[in-house]
N, C-alpha and C positions, 0 to 999 in steps of 0.2 A: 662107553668112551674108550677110545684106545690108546695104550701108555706112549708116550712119548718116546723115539727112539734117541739110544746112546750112541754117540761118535767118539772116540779117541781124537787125539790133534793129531796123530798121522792122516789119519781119514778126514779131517777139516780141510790139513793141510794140502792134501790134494784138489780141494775147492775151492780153488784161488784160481780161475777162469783164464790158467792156462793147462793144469794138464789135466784136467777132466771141464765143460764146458759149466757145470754149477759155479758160481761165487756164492760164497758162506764168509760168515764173519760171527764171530763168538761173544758175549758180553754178561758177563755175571753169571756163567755158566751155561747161558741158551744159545742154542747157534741159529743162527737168523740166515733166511735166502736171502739175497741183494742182487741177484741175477737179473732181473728186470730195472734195477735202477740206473738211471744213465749216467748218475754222479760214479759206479764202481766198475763202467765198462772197461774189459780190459783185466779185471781183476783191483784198481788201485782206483784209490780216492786218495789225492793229493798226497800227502806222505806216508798214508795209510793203505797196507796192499791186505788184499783179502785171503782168508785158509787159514787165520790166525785169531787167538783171543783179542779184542780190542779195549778191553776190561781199562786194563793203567794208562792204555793212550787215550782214552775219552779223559780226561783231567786237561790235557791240554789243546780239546777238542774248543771250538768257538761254538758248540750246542750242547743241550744236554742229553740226558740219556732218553728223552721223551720220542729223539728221534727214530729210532728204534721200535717204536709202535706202529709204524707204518710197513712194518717189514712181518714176513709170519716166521714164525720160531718151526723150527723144522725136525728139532733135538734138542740133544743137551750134551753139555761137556765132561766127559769122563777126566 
């Protein structure tokens, strides 16, 4: 099995699906793709823009973190 790669938040933060074509979103230290979902086209879900941890803003999320299984973990967060 192959280790998981590490990202820095520089390197997230460019995958926020405007200056490189990936959306990534971070949560509990995994960064998750969301580039095929249509709720993050554009890089932004509702108040939420993507290239960044989303860890403290899920508390005020209307879901839970269960959502995020639907998504594949791609890294992890340095």
């Amino acid at each position: 099995m192959d280790e998981i790669q590490t990202y820095t938040r520089g390197q997230l933060a460019l995958r926020n699906g405007q200056d490189k074509p990936q959306i990534w979103i971070a949560f509990k230290g995994l960064i998750y793709d969301v580039t095929e979902s249509r709720l993050w086209r554009g890089g932004k879900h509702y108040e939420h823009w993507a290239g960044q941890d989303l860890t403290e803003e899920l508390k005020d999320a209307p879901h839970s973190e269960k959502v995020f299984e639907k998504f594949k973990v791609i890294g992890k967060l340095l």
